[in-house]
py3Dmol code that shows the C-alpha trace and the ligand (Angstrom):
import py3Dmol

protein = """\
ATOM      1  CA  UNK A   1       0.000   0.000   0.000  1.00  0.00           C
ATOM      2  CA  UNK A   2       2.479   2.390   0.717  1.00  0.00           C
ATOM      3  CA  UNK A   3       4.578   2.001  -2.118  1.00  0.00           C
ATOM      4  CA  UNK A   4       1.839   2.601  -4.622  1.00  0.00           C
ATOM      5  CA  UNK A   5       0.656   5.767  -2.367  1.00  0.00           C
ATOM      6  CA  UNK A   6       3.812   6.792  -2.842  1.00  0.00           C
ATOM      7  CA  UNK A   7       4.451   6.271  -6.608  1.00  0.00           C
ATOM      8  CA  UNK A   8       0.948   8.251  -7.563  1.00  0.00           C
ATOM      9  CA  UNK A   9       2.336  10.713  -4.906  1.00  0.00           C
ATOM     10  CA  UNK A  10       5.106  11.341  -7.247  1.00  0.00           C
ATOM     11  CA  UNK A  11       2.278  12.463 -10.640  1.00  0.00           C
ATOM     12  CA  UNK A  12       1.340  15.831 -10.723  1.00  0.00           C
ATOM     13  CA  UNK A  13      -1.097  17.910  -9.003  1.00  0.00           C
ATOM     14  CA  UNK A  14      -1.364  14.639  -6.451  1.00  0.00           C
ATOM     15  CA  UNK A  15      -0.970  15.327  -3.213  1.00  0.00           C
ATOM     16  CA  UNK A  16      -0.291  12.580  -0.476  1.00  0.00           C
ATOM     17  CA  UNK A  17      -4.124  12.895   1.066  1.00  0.00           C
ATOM     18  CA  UNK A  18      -4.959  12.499  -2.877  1.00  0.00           C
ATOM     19  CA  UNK A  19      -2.940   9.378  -3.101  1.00  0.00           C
ATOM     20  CA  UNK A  20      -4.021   7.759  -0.390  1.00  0.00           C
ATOM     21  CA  UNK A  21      -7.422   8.182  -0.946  1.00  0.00           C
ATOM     22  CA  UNK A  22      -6.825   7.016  -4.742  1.00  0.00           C
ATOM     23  CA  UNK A  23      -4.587   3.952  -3.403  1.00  0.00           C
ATOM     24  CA  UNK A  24      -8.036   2.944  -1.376  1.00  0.00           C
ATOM     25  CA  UNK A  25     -10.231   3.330  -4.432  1.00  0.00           C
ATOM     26  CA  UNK A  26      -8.066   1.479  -5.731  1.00  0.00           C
ATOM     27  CA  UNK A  27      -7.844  -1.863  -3.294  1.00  0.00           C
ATOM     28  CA  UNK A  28     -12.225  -1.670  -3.133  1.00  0.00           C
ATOM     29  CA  UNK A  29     -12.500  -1.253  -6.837  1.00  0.00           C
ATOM     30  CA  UNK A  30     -12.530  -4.499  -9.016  1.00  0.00           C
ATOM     31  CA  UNK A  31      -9.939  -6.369  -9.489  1.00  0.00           C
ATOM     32  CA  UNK A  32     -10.280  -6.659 -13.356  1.00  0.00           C
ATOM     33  CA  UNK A  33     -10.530  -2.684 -13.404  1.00  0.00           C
ATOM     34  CA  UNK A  34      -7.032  -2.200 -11.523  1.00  0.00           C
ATOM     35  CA  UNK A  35      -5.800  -5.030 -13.888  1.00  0.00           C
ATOM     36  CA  UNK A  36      -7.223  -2.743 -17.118  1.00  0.00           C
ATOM     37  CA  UNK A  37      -5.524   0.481 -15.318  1.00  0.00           C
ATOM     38  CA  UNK A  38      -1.942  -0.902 -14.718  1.00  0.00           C
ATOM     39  CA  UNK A  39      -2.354  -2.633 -18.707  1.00  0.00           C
ATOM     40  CA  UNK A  40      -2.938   0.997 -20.112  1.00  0.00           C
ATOM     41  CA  UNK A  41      -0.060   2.281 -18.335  1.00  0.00           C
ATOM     42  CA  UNK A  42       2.154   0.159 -19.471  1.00  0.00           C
ATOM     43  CA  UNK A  43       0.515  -0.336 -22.680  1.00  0.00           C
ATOM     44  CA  UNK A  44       0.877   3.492 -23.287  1.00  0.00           C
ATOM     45  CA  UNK A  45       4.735   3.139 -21.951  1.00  0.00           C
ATOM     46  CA  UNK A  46       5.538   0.576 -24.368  1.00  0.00           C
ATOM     47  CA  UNK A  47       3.655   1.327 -27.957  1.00  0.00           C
ATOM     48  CA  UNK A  48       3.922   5.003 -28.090  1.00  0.00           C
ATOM     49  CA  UNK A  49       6.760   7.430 -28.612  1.00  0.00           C
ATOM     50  CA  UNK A  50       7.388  10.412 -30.202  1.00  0.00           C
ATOM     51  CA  UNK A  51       6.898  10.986 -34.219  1.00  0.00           C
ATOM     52  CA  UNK A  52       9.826  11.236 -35.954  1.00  0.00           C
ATOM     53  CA  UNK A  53       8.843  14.214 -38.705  1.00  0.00           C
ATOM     54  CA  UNK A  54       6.997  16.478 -35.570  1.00  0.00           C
ATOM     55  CA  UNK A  55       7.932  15.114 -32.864  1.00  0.00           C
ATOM     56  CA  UNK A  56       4.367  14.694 -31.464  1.00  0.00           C
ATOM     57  CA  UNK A  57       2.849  11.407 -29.528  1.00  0.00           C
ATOM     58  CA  UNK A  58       3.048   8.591 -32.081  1.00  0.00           C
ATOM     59  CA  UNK A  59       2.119   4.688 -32.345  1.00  0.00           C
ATOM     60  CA  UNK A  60       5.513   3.962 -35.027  1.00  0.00           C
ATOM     61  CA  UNK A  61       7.669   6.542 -36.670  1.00  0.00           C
ATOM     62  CA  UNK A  62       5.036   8.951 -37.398  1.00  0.00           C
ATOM     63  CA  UNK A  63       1.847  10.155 -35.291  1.00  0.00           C
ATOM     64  CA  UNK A  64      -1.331   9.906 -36.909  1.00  0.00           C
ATOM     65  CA  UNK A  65      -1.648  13.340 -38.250  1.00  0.00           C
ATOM     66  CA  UNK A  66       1.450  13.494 -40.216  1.00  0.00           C
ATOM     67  CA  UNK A  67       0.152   9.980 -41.437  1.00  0.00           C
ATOM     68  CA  UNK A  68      -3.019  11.590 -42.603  1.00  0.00           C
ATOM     69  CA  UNK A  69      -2.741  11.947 -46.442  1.00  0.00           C
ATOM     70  CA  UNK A  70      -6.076  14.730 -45.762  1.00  0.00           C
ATOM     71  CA  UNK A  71      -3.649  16.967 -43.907  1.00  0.00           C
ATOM     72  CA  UNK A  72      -2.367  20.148 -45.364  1.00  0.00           C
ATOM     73  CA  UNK A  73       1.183  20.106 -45.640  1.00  0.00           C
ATOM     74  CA  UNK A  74       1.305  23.542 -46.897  1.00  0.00           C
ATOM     75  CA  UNK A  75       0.848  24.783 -43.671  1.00  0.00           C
ATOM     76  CA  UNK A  76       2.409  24.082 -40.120  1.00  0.00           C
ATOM     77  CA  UNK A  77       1.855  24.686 -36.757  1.00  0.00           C
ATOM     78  CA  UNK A  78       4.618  25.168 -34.237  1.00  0.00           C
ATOM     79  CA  UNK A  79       3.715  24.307 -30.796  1.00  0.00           C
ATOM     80  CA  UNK A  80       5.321  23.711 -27.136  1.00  0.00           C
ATOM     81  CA  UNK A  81       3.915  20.352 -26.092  1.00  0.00           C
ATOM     82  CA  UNK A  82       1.942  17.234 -27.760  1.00  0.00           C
ATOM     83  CA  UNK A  83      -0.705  18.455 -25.342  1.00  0.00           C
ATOM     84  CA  UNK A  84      -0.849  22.094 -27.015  1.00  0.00           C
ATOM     85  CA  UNK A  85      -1.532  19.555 -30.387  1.00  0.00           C
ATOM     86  CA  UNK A  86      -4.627  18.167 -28.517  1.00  0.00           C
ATOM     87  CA  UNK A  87      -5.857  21.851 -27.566  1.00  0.00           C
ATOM     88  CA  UNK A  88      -5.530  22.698 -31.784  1.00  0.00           C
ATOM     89  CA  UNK A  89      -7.161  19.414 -32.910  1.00  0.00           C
ATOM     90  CA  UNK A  90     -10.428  19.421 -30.162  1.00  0.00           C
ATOM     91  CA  UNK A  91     -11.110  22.730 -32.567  1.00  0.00           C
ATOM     92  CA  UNK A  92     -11.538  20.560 -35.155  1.00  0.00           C
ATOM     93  CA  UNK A  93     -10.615  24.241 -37.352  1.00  0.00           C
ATOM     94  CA  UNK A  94      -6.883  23.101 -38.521  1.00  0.00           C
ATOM     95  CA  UNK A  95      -5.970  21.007 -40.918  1.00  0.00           C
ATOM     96  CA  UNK A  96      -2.347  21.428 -41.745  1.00  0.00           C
ATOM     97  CA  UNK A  97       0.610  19.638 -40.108  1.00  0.00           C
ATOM     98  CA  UNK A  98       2.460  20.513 -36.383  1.00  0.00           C
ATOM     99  CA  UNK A  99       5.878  21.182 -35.039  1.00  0.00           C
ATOM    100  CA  UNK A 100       6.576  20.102 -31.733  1.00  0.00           C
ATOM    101  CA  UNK A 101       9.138  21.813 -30.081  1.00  0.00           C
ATOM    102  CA  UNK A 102       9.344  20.235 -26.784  1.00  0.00           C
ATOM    103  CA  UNK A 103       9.388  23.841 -24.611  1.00  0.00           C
ATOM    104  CA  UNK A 104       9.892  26.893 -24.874  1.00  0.00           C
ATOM    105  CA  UNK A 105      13.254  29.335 -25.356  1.00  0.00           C
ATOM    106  CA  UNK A 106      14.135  29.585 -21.028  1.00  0.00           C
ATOM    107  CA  UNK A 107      17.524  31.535 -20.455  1.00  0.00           C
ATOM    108  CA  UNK A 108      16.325  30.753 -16.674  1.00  0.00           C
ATOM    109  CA  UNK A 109      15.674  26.960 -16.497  1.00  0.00           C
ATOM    110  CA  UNK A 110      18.603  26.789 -19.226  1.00  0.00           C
ATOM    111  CA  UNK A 111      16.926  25.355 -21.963  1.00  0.00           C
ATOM    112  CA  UNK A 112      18.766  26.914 -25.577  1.00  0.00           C
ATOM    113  CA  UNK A 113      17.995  26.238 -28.594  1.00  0.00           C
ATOM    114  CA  UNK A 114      19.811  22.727 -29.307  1.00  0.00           C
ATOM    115  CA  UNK A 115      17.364  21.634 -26.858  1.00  0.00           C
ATOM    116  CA  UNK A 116      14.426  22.115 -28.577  1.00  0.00           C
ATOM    117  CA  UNK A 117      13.343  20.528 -32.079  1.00  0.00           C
ATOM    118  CA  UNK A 118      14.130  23.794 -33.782  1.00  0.00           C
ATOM    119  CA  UNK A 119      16.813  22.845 -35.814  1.00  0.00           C
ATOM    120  CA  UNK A 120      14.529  19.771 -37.052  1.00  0.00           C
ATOM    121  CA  UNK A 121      11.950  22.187 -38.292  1.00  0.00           C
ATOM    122  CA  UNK A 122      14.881  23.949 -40.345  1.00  0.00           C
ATOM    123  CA  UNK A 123      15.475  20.901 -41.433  1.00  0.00           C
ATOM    124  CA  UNK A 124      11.537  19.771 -42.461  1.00  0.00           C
ATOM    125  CA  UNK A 125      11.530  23.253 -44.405  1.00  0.00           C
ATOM    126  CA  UNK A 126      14.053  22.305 -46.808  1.00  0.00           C
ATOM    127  CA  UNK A 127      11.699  20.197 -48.876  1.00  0.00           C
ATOM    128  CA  UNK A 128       9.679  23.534 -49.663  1.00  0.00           C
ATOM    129  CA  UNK A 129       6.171  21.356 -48.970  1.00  0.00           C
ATOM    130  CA  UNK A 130       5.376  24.472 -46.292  1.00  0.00           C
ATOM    131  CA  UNK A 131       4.353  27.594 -47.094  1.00  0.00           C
ATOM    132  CA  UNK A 132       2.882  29.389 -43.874  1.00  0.00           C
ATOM    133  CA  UNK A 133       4.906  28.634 -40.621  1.00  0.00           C
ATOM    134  CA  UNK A 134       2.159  29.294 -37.605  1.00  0.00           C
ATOM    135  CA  UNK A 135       3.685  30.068 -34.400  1.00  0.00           C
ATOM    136  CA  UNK A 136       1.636  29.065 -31.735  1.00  0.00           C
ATOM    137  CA  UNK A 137       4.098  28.882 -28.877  1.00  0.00           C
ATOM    138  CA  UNK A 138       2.814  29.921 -25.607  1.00  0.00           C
ATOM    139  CA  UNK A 139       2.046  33.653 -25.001  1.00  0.00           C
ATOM    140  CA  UNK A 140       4.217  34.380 -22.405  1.00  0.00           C
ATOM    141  CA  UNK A 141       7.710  36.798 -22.295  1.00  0.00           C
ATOM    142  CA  UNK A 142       9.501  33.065 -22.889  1.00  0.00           C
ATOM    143  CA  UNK A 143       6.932  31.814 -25.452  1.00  0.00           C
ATOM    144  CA  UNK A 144       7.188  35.561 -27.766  1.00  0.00           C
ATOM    145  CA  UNK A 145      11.157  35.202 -27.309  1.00  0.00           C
ATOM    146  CA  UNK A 146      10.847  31.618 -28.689  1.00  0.00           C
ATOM    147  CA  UNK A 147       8.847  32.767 -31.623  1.00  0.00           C
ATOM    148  CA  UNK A 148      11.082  35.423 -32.342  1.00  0.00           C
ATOM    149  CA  UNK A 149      13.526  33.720 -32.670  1.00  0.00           C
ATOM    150  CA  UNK A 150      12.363  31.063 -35.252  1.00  0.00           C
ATOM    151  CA  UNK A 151      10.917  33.522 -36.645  1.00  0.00           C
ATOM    152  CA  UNK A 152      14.777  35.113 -37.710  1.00  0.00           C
ATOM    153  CA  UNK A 153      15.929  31.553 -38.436  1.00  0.00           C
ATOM    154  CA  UNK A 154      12.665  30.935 -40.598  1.00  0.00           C
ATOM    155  CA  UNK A 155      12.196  33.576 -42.343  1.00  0.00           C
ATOM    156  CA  UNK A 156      14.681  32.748 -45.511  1.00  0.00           C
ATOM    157  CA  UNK A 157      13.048  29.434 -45.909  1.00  0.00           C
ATOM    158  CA  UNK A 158       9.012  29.869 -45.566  1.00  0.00           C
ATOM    159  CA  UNK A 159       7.018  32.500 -47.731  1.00  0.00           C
ATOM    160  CA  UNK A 160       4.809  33.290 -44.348  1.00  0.00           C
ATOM    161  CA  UNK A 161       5.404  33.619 -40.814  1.00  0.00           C
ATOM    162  CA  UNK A 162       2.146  34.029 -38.875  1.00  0.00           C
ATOM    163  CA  UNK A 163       2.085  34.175 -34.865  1.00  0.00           C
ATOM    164  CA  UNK A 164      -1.668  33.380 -33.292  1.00  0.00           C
ATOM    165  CA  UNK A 165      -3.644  35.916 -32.301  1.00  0.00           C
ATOM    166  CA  UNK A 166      -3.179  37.200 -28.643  1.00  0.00           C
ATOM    167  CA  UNK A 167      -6.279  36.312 -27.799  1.00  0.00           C
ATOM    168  CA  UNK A 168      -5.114  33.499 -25.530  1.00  0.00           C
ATOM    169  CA  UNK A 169      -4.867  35.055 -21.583  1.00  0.00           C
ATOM    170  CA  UNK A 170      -1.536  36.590 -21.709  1.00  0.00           C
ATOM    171  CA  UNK A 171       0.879  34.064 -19.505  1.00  0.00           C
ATOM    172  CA  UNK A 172      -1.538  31.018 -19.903  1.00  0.00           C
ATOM    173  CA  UNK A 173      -0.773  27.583 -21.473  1.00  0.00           C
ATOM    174  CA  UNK A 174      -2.911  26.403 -24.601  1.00  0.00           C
ATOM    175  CA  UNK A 175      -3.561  23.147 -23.099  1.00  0.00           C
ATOM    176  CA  UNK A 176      -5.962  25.364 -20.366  1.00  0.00           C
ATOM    177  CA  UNK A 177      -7.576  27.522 -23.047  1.00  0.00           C
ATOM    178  CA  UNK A 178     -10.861  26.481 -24.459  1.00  0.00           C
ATOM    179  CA  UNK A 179     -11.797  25.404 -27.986  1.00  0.00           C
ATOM    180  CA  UNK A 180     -13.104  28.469 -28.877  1.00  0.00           C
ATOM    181  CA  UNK A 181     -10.436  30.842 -27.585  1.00  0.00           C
ATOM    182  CA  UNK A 182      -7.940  28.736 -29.428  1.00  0.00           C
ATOM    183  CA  UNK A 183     -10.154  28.791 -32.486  1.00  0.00           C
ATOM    184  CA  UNK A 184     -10.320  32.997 -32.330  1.00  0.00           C
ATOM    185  CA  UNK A 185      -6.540  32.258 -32.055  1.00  0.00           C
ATOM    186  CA  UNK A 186      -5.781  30.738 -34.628  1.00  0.00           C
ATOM    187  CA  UNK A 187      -7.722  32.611 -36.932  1.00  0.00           C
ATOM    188  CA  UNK A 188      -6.693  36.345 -35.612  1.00  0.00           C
ATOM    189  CA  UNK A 189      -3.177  35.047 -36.196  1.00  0.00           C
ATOM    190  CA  UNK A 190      -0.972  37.802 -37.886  1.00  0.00           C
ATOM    191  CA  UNK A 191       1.946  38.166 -40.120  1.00  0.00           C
ATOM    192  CA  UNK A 192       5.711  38.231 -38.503  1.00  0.00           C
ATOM    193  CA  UNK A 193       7.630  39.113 -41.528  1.00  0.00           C
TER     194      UNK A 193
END
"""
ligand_1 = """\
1
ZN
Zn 3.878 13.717 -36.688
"""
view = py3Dmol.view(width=600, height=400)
view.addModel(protein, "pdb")
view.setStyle({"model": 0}, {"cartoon": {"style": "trace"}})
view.addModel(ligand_1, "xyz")
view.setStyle({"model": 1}, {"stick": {}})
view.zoomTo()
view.show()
C-alpha cells in the first residue's frame, strides 16, 4: 500500500491525502478494473513514442496526423507540447501539419535552442512542402522570445510567418484555453515578416 501511495504521490497535481485516498479506491475497486488500469499504463509506456517528422505522440515513426494523407502540408503549426496539439485538434478548425518543439526558449531553467526541435523544423523546411509557418508557442515573455527567434531563423526558408492571435490570456498555457479561444486564435493570427 504504501509504495503505490507513494508512486501516484510522485504524478502531478497529487498530493499525499490524494494518493491515499486514490490507493483505497483502488484496493475496493474491481480487481479486473485495476488489472485494465496498470495494462494501459504500461501499454501506453511501451507502444507510443514520439513521431519522428513532428515530434508529437506517435504509435511507429510517425503520429497519426502526419500519417493523414487529408492533412495540409502547406501549412504548419509550431507548438510547445503534444498536449498544445490536442488543444488545436479538439477545434476541429486546422488542418495542416504541427511542429513540436518540446518547450519553450528559457535563459532561466537553461533550456537553448539545441534543446528544442528547432533545428529539425529547419530541417523539415528544406523540402519547400510548407508555405505558412504558424507560431503558436505559448504567449508568455519566454513563449514571444521563442517565436522570435524562429521567426529570424525561418524567415529565408518559408514565404509566411504568422504568430496566433493574442487572444489566448496573456501568460496562460494552450492546453488550459478552451476550444473556442484557441479557435479565435488561430484565426486572428498575424503576419511576422
Ligand atoms: Zn507527426
Amino acid at each position: 500500500m504504501e509504495a503505490l501511495v507513494s508512486e501516484l504521490n510522485r504524478l502531478p497535481t497529487i498530493g499525499r491525502r490524494s494518493a491515499e485516498r486514490l490507493a483505497f479506491h483502488l484496493l475496493s475497486s474491481d480487481l479486473e478494473d485495476a488489472q485494465a488500469l496498470s495494462r494501459s499504463i504500461l501499454e501506453m509506456r511501451e507502444r507510443i513514442g514520439f513521431c519522428q517528422q513532428c515530434h508529437n505522440i506517435a504509435e511507429g515513426e510517425l503520429c497519426a496526423i502526419c500519417r493523414d494523407g487529408r492533412r495540409d502540408p502547406s501549412t504548419i503549426c509550431v507548438v510547445e507540447d503534444p498536449r498544445d496539439v490536442l488543444a488545436f485538434e479538439e477545434t476541429g478548425a486546422f488542418h495542416g501539419l504541427y511542429h513540436v518543439l518540446g518547450g519553450r526558449l528559457s535563459p532561466v531553467k537553461g533550456v537553448t535552442p539545441e534543446k528544442l526541435h528547432i533545428h529539425e523544423l529547419l530541417e523539415r523546411l528544406k523540402s519547400g512542402a510548407a508555405r505558412e509557418l504558424i507560431l503558436a508557442t505559448s504567449p508568455s515573455v519566454d513563449g514571444d522570445a521563442t517565436a522570435l527567434y524562429i521567426r529570424n531563423l525561418a524567415q529565408a526558408r518559408v514565404e509566411l510567418i504568422t504568430r496566433i492571435g493574442l487572444g489566448v490570456s496573456v501568460g496562460s498555457s494552450l492546453d488550459t484555453t478552451d476550444s473556442i479561444t484557441i479557435q479565435r486564435s488561430l484565426e486572428g493570427r498575424r503576419g511576422m515578416h
